[in-house]
Structures are given as structure tokens and as C-alpha cells.
Backbone bond lengths (Angstrom), bond angles and torsions (degrees), N, CA, C in turn:
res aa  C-N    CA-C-N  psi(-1)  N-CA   C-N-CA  omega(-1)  CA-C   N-CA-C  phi
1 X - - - 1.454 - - 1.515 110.89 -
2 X 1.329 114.22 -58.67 1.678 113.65 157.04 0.963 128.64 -36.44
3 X 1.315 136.37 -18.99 1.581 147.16 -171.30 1.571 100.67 -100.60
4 X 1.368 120.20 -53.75 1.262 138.51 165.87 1.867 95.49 -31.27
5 X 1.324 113.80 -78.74 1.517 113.96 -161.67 1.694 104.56 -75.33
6 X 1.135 137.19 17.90 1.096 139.13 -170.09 1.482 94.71 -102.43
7 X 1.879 105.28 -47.89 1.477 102.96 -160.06 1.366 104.03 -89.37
8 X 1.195 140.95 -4.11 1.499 152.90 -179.56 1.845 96.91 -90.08
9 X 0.946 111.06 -40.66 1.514 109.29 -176.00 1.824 103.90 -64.45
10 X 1.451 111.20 -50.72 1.152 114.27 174.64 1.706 135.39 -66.96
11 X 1.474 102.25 -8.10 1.158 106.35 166.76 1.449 114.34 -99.35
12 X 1.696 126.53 -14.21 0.999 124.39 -175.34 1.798 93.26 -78.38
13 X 1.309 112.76 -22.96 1.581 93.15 -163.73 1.707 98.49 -87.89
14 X 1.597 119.14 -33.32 1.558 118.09 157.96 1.300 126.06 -11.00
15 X 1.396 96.17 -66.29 1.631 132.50 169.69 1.469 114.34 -31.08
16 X 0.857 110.31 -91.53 1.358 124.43 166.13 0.973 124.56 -48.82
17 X 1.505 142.97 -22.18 1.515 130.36 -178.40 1.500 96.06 -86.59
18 X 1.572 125.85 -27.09 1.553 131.68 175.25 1.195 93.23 -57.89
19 X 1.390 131.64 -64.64 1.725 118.79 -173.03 0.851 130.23 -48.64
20 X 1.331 143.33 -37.56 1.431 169.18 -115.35 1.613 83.79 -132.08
21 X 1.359 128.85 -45.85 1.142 112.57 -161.49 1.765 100.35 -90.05
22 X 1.247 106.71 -41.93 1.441 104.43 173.07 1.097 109.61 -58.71
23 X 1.619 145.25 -13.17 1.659 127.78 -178.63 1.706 82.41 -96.91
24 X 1.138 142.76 -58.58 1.597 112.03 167.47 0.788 154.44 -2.67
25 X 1.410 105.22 -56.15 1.528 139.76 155.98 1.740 117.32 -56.63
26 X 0.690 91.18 -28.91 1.853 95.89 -161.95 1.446 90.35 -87.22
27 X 1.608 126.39 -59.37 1.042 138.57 -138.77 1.448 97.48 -56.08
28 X 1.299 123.84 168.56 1.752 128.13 -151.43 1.931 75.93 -113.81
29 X 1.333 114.04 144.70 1.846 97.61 168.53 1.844 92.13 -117.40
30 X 1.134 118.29 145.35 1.534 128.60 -166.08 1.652 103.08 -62.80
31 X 1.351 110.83 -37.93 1.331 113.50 171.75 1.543 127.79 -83.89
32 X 1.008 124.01 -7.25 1.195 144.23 162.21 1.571 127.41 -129.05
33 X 1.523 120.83 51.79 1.227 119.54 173.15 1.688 124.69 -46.80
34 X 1.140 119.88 123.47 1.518 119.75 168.34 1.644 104.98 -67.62
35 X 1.529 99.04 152.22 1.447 116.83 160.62 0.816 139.31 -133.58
36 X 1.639 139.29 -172.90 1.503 144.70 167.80 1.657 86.81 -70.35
37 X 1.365 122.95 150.06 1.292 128.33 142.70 1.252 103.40 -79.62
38 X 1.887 115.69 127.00 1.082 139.75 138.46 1.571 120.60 -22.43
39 X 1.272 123.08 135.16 1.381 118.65 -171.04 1.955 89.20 -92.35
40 X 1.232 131.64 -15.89 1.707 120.46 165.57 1.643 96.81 -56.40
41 X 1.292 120.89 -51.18 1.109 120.00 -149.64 2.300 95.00 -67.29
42 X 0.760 120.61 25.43 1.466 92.04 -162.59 1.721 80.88 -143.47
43 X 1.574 108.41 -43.37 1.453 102.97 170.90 1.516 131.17 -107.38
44 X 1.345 128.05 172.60 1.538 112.26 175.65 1.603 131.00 -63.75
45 X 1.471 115.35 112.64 1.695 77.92 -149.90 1.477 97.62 -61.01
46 X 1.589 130.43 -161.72 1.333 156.08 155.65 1.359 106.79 -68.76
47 X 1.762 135.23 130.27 1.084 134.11 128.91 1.581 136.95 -7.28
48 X 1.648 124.67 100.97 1.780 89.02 179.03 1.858 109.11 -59.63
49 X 1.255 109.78 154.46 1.575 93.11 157.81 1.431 109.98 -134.01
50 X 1.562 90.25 144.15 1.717 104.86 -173.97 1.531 122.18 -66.65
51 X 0.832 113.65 161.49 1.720 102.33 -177.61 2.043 96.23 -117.06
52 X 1.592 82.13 108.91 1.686 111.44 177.89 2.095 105.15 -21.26
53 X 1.107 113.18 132.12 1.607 104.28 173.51 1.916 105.90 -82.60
54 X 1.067 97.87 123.30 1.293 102.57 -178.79 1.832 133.69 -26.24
55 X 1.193 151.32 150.88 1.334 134.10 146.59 1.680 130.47 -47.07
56 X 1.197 96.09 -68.26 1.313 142.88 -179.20 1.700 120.05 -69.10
57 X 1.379 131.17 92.71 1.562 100.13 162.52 1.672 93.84 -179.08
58 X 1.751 90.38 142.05 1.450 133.99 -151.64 1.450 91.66 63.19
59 X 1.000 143.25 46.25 1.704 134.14 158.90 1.405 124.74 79.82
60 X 1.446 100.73 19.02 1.346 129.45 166.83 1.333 145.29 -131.63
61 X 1.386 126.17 139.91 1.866 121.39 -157.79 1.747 92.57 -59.34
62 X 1.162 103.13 128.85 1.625 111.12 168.11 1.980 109.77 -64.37
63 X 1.745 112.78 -38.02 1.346 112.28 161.04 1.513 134.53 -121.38
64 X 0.617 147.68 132.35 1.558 140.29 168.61 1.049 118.92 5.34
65 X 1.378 141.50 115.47 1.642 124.48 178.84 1.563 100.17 -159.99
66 X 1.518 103.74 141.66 1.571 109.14 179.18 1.706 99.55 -144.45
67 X 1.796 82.89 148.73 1.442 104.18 177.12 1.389 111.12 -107.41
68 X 1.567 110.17 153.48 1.755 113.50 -177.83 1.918 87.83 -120.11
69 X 1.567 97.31 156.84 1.499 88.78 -171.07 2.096 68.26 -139.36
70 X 1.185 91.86 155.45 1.604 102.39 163.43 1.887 103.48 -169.67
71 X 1.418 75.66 128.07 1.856 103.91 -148.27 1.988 77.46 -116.35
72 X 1.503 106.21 132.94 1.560 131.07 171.44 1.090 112.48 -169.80
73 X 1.773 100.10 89.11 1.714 113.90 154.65 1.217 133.53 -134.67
74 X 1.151 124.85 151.24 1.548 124.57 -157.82 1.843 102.83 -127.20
75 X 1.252 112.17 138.89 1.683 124.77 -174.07 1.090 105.47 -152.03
76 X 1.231 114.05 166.64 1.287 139.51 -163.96 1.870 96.12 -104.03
77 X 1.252 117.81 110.23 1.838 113.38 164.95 1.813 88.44 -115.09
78 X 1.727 104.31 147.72 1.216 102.57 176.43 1.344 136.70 22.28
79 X 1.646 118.85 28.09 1.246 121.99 140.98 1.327 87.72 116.31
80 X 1.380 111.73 1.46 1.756 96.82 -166.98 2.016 84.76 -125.64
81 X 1.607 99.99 146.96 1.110 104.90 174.21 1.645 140.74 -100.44
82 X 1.083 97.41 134.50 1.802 91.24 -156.06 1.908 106.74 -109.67
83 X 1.123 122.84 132.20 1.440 115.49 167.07 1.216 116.34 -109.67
84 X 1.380 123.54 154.58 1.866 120.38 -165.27 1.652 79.18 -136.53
85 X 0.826 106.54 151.20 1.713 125.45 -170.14 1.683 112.00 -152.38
86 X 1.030 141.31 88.28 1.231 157.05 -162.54 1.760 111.12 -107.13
87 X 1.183 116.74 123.21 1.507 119.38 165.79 1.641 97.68 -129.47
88 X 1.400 132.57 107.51 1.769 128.84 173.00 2.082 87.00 -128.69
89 X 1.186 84.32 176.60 1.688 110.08 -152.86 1.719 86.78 -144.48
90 X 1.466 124.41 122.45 1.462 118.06 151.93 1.285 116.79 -130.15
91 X 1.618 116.70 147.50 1.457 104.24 -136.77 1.712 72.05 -130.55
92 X 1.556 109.89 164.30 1.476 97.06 -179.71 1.816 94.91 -150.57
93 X 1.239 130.04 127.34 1.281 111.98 -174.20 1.993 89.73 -103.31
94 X 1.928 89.86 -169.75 1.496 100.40 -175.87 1.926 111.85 -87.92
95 X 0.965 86.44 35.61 2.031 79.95 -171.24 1.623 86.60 -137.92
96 X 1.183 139.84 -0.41 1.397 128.66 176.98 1.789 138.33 97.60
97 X 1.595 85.34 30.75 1.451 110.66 -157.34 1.801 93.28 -116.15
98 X 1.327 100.52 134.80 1.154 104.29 172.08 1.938 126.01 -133.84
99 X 1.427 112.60 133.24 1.769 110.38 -175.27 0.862 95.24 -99.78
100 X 1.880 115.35 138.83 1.683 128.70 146.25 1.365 122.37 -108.01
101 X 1.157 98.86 90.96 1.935 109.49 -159.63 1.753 97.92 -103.88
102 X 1.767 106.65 103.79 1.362 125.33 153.87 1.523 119.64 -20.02
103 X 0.696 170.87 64.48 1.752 167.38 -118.36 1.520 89.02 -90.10
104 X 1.427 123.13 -47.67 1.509 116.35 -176.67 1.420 132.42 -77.97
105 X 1.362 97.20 -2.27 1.321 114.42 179.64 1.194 130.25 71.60
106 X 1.348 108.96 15.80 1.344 115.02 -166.12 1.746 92.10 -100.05
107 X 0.607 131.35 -54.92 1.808 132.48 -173.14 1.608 87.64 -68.36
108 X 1.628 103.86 149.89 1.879 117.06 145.80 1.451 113.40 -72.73
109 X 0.810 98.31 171.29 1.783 127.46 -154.98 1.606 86.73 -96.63
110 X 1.560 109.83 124.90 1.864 119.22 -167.10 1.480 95.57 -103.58
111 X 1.110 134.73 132.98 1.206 127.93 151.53 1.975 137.86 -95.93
112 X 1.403 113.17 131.16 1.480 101.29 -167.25 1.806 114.30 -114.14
113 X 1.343 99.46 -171.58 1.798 98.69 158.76 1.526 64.61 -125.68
114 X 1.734 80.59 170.69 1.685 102.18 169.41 1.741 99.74 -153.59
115 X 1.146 102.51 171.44 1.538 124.99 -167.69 1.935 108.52 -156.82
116 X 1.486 96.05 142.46 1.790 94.48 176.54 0.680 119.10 -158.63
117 X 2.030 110.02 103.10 0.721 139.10 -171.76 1.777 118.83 -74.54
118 X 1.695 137.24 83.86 1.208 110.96 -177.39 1.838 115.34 87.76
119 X 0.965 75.86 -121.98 1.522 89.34 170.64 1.422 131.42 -145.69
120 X 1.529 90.60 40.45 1.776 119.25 161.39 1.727 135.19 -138.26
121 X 1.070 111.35 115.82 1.311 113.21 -169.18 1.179 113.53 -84.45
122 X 1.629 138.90 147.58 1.188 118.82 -146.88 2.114 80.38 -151.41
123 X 1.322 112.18 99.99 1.132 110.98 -169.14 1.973 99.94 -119.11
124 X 1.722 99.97 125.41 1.641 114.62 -169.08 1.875 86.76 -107.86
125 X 1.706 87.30 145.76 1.384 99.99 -169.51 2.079 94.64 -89.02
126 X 1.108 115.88 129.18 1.605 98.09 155.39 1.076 143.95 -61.91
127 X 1.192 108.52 -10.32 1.765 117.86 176.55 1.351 100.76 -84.44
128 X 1.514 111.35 -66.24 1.278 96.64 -168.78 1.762 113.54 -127.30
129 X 0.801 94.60 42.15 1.374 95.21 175.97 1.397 129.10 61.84
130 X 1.337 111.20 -14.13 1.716 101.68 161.84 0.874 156.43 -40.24
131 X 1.319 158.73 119.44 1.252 163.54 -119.58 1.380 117.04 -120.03
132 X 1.146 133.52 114.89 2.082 122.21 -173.52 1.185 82.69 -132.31
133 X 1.247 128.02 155.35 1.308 138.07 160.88 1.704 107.58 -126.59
134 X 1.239 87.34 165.44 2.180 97.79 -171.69 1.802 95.52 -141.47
135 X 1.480 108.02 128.19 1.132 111.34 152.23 1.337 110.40 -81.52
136 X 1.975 103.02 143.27 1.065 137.84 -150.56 1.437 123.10 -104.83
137 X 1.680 132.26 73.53 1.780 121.20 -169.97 1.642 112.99 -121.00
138 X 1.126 91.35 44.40 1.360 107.05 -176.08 2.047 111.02 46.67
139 X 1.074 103.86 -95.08 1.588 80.31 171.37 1.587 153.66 -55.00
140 X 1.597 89.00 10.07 1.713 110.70 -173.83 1.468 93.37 -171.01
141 X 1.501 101.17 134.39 1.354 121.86 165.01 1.528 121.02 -134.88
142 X 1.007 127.06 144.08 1.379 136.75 -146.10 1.535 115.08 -120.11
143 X 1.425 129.82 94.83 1.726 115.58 168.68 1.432 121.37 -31.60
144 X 1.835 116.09 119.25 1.202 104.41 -171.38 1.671 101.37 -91.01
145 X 1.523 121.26 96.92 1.452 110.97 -165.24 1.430 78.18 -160.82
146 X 1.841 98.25 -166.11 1.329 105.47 -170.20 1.970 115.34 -79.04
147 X 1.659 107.29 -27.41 1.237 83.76 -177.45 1.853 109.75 -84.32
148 X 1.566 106.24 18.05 1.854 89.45 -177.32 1.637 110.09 27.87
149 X 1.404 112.48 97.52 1.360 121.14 -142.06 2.007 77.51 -144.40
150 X 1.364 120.22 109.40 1.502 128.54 -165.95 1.637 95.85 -97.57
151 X 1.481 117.72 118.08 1.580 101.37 165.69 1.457 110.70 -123.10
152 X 1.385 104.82 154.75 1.963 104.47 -152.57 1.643 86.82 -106.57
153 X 1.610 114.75 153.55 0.970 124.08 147.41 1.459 151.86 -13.18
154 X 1.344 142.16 71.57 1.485 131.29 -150.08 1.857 101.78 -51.67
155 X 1.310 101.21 160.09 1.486 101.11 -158.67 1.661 127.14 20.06
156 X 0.795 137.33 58.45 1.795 148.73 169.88 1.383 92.06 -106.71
157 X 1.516 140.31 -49.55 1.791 125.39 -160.63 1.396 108.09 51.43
158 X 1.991 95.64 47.03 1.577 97.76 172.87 1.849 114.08 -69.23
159 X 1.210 104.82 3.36 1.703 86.29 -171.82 1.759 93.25 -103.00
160 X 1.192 125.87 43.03 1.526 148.44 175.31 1.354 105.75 -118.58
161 X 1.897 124.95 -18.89 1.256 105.99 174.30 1.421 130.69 -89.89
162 X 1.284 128.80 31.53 0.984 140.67 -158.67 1.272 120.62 42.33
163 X 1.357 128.67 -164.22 1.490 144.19 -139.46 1.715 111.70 -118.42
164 X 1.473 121.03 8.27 1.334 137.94 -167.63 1.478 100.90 -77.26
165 X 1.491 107.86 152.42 1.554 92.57 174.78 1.432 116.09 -98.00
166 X 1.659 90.18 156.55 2.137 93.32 -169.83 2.070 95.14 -100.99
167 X 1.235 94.48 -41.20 1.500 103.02 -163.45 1.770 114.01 -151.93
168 X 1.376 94.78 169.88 1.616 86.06 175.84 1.574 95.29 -139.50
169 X 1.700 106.79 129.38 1.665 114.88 -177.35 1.102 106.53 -153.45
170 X 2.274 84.44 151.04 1.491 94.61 -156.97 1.899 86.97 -142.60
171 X 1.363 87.42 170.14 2.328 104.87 179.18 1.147 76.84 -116.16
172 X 1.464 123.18 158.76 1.253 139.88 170.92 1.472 108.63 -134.90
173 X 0.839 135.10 120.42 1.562 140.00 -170.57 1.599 120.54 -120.36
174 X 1.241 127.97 68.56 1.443 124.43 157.69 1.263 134.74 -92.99
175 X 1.175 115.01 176.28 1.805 140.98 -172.47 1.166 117.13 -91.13
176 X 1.694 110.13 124.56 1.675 108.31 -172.92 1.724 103.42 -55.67
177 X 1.413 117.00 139.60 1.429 132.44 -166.01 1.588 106.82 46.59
178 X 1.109 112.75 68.55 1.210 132.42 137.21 1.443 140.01 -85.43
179 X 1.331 118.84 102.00 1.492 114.00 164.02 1.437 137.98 -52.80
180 X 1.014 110.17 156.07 1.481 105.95 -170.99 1.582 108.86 -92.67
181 X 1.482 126.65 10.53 1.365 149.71 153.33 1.682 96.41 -54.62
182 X 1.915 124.50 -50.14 1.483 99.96 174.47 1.611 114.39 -65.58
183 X 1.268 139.94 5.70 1.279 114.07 -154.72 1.865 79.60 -123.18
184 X 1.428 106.75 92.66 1.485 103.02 -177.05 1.757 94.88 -153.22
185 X 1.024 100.75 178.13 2.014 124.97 -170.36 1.660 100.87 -69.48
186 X 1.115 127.27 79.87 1.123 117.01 -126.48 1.402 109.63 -170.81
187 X 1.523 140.40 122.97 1.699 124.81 -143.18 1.438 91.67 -104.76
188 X 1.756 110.71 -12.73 2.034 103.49 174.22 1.297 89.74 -82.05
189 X 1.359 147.08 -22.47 1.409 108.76 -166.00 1.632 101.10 -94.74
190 X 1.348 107.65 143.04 1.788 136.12 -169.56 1.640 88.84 -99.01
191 X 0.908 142.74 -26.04 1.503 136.45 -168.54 1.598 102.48 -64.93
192 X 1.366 114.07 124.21 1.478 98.33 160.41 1.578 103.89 -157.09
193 X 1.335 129.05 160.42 1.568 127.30 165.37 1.698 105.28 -83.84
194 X 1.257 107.03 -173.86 1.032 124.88 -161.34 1.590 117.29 -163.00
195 X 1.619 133.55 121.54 0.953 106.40 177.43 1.344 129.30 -108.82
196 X 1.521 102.44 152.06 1.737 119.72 -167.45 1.502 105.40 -71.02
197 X 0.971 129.26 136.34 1.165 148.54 -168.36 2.085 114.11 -108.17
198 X 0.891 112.86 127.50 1.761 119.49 -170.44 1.823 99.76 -51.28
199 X 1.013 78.38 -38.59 2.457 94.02 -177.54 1.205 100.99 -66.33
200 X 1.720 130.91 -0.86 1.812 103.08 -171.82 1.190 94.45 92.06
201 X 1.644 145.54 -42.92 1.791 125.75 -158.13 1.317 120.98 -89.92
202 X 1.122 126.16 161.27 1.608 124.58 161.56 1.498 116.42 -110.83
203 X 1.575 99.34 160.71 1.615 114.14 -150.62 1.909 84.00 -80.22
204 X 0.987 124.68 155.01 1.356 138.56 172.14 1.699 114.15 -67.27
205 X 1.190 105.49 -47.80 1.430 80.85 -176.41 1.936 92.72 -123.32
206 X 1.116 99.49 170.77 1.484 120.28 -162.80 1.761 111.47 -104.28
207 X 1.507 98.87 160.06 1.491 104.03 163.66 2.032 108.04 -102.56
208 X 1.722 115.03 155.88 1.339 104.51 166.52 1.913 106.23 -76.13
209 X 1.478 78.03 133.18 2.000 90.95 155.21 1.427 98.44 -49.25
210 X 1.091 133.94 164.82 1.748 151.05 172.68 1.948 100.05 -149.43
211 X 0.978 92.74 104.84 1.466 108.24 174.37 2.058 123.34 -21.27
212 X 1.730 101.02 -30.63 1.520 101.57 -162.09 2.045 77.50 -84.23
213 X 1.172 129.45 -22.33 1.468 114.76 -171.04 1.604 117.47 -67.83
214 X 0.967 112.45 -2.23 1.482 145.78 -174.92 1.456 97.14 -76.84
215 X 1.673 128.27 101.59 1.355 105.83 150.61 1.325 138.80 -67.80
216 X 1.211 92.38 -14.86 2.211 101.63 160.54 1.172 113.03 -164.53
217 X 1.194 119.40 129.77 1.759 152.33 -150.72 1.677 87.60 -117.02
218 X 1.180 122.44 107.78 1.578 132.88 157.91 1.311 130.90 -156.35
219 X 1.272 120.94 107.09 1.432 143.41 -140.86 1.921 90.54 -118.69
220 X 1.234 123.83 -24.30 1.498 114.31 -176.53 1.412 120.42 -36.97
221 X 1.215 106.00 -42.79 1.694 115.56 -158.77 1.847 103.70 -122.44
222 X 1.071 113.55 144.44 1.741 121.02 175.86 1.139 89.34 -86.72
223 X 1.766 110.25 152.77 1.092 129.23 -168.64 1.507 137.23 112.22
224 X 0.873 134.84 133.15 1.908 138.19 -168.54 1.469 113.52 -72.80
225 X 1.368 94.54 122.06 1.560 108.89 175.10 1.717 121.36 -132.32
226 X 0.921 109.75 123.60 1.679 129.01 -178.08 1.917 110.15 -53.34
227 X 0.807 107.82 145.68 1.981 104.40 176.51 1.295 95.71 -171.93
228 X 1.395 113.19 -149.94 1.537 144.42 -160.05 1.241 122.33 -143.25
229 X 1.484 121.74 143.24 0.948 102.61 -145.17 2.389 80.55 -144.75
230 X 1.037 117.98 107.24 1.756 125.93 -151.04 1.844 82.12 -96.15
231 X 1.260 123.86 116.14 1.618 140.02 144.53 1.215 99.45 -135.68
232 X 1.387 82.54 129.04 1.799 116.42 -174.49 1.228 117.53 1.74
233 X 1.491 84.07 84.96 1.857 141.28 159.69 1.641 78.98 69.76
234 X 1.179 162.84 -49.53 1.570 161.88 -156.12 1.790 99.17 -52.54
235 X 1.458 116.68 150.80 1.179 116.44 160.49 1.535 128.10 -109.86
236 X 1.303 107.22 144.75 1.523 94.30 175.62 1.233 116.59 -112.94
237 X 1.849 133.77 176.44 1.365 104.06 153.81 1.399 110.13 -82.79
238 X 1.119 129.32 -178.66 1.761 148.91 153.38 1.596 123.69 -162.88
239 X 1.507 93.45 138.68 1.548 106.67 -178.70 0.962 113.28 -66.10
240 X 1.585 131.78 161.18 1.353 101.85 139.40 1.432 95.99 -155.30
241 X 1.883 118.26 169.37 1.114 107.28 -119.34 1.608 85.68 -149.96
242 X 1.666 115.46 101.29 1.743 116.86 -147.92 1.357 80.96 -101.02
243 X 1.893 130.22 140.31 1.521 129.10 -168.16 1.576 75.51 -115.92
């Protein structure tokens, strides 16, 4: 019976030093609070990501940015051969001011306002009021005239983006009362697009304009008018240019 209460005594005190140790355990210590693990803590969190500051806005470069265009081609006019060799620089600040600086120095230095609309730049001369327009792809913009003359980004190393296409652009050139019967599949019509290339280049040979790609065909009046220009189903802008 003595043995009996000896071994009951010793498990009651067993007992209890396990409890005592488990509320130890549990107990929160002020300097070392336990916690929930964080679900960051267990996975990778996510990156925040910033949302890019725009180029473009109210119709103007948010920073400073200039394009170099350098135009070298050579043709045959009346049998005799001519090469045009072009180096210009256009410089565009954030208030709506625009430079056309000759690289060869042979031309004066043009000054513009400019505006950009989309994906058309719409640059007025101050002297005299002339009008040039530039298609607009952010890293390359293009003279909308006859030589479609592509100028790349200063520092971009756009001819690093390979050979993919960005756009397709074209000058369109008709005759006061002209039908849209000339703008057909067709070896008199000279109208054709061309596609823009991610590098700044254009493809060598061309497709014909076709008159229905035209969101408006109007030959009434001489003078330059802005439109659209529909390859596969996409829109572009295009000039075009009533003699």
C-alpha cells in the first residue's frame, strides 16, 4: 500500500512539472512575441510595378527627344543619274517647339510648333506657315512626303530592333478631279505603301494604295489632306497630296 502511494505521488508531481512547462511554452515573452507567419514570408512576394510615365500628353513630348533621319538614294531622271544624300536632326522640346537642324550644314536651321496627334505629328513652320507632317511610332518617325524619309530615335540603337514590322506608310499623290478608278492594281498607279520596319528601314518594294483603303478620297480642291489609310483591318494615318 506504501508503494502504491509513493508511485501515485510521483506521477502527480510528473504531471505537473509537464504543465508548468507547457504554460512556459505557450506563454507570449514581451521581447519575443510569437506570430502568425505572414503568407510574404512563405512565398516570393510580387514586385511593385510602376506604371511607365507617359511619352506623349496634351499633344506634347513629356521629355526632350530628337530624331536623326539620313536619307541616300540614287535614280535614274532622264537617263542621267542623280544621288540625294540627306543627314537632318529634329529636335522637339516639352512646350511645343520644334528644330530642323541640316546636319550638313548646308540648309539654315527651320524653326516649328508641333502637335501629336496619335500617330501624327503635325509640325507649322514660323516663317511661313507651312505644314510637314511625320508619322508617329514612338521610336521612329517618318517624313510624310515623297521621299518617306524614317528618322530613329537619338540614343534608342533602333537599328538593334530587328526587322519585325512596326507600321505600314505611304504619300499619296493625286490630280485635281481625280477618280479613284486611278488608285487601282494597276502599273499607272505610282501610289503604293510600304512596310516600316522596327530597325528604322523600309521594305524595298511596295504594295498599290487601292482607293476603297482610303478613308476619304477627295481630289476637288488642291492642297494636303490627312485620312486613313485600312491594311489588314489596322489603320494608319496618310497624307495625301491633291496637285
Amino acid at each position: 500500500m506504501k508503494l502504491i502511494k509513493r508511485l501515485f505521488a510521483l506521477v502527480c508531481i510528473f504531471t505537473t512539472t509537464i504543465l508548468l512547462a507547457g504554460c512556459s511554452f505557450l506563454k507570449k515573452d514581451d521581447n519575443n512575441t510569437t506570430k502568425k507567419p505572414n503568407k510574404q514570408d512563405l512565398t516570393t512576394a510580387r514586385p511593385t510595378v510602376s506604371k511607365e510615365k507617359p511619352i506623349v500628353e496634351n499633344g506634347l513630348f513629356v521629355l526632350d527627344r530628337s530624331y536623326t533621319f539620313n536619307y541616300n538614294n540614287t535614280s535614274k531622271v532622264d537617263g542621267e543619274t542623280i544621288n540625294v544624300t540627306m543627314s537632318l536632326r529634329l529636335a522637339f522640346d516639352t512646350k511645343g517647339n520644334a528644330t530642323l537642324v541640316d546636319l550638313s550644314g548646308k540648309t539654315d536651321t527651320k524653326e516649328y510648333t508641333y502637335t501629336i496627334d496619335t500617330r501624327l505629328i503635325t509640325c507649322t513652320n514660323k516663317d511661313t506657315n507651312k505644314v510637314d507632317y511625320y508619322y508617329y511610332y514612338e521610336n521612329v518617325i517618318v517624313s510624310a512626303d515623297v521621299f518617306l524619309m524614317p528618322g530613329t530615335l537619338d540614343g534608342a540603337a533602333v537599328s538593334q530592333l530587328g526587322t519585325g514590322t512596326l507600321a505600314y506608310c505611304a504619300f499619296v499623290v493625286l490630280k485635281q478631279g481625280d477618280v479613284p478608278a486611278v488608285l487601282a492594281k494597276d502599273k499607272s498607279n505610282t501610289n503604293k505603301y510600304y512596310t516600316l520596319r522596327k530597325n528604322g528601314t523600309f521594305s524595298t518594294s511596295g504594295n498599290y494604295v487601292i482607293a476603297d483603303q482610303l478613308e476619304l478620297f477627295n481630289t476637288a480642291v488642291k492642297g494636303t489632306y490627312v485620312t486613313t489609310m485600312q491594311v489588314s483591318k489596322t489603320s494608319y494615318p496618310v497624307v495625301v497630296c491633291v496637285q
